[in-house]
C-alpha positions as CSV (number, residue, x, y, z in Angstrom):
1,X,0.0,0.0,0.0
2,X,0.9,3.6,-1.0
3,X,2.4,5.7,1.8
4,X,-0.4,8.5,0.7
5,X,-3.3,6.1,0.9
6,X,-2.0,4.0,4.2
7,X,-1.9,7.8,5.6
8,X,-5.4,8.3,4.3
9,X,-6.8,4.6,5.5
10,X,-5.5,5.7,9.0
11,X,-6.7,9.2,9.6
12,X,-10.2,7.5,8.7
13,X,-10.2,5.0,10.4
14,X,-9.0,7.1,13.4
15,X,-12.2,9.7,12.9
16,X,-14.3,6.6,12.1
17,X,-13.4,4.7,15.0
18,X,-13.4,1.8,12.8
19,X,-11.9,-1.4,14.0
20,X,-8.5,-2.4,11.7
21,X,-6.4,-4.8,10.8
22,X,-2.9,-4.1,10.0
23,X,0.4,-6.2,9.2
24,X,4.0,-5.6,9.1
25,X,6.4,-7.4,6.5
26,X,8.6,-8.7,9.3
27,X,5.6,-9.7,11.1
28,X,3.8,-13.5,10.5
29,X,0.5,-12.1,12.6
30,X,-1.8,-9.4,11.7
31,X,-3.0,-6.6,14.5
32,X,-6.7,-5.6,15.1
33,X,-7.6,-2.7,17.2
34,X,-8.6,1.0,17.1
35,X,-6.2,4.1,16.1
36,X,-6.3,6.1,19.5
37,X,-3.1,7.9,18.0
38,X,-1.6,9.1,14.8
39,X,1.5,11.1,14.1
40,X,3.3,11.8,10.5
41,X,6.0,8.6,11.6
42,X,3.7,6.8,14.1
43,X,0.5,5.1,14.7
44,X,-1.2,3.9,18.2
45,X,-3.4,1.1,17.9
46,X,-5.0,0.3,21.4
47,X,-5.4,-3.9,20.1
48,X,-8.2,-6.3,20.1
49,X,-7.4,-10.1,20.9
50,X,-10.0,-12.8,21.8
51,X,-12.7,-10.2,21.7
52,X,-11.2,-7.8,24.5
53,X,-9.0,-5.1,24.6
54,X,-5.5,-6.5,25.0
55,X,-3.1,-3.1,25.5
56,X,-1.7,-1.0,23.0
57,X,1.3,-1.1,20.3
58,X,2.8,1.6,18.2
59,X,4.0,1.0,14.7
60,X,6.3,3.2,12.3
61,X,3.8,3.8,9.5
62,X,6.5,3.4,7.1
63,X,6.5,-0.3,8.3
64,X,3.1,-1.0,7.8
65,X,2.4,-3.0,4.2
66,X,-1.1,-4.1,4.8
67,X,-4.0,-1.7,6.5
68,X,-7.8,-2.8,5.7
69,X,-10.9,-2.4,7.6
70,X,-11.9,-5.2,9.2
71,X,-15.6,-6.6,9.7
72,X,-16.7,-4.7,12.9
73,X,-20.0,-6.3,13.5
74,X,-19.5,-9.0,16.3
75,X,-16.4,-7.7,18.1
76,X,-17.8,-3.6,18.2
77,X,-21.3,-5.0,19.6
78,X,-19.8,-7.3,22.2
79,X,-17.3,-4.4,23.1
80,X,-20.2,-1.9,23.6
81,X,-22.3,-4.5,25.3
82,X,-19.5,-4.5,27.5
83,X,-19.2,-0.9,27.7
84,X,-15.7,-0.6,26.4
85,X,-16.4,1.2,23.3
């Protein structure tokens, strides 16, 4: 993915509060949370594992290769029926 469009993806998805997915090349796992931070060099993702918020992790944006919106519909309304979101 184009730096220009990751940047775009992530500003979105930070306003949107839209749940993501995004990979590193150097990574074998792929991360899903919500932006709760963006920079011009960095992004804060506070994570989502197992249905639950599982901390937070920052990445260089330059490292990121692979940013989609993931399928929110199951993990946003259990997180709001648990009054995390």
């Amino acid at each position: 993915m184009k730096r220009k469009q990751t940047d775009t993806f992530l500003a979105t998805a930070q306003a949107n509060g839209t749940l993501i997915r995004l990979k590193r090349s150097f990574d074998t796992w792929n991360t899903y949370g919500y932006i709760v931070g963006l920079s011009q060099k960095w992004v804060l993702v506070h994570t989502v594992e197992d249905c639950h918020f599982d901390g937070w992790i920052a990445f260089r944006i330059a490292d990121i290769t692979q940013s989609v919106e993931d399928s929110p519909t199951f993990v946003d309304s259990l997180l709001s029926k648990r009054g995390q979101l």
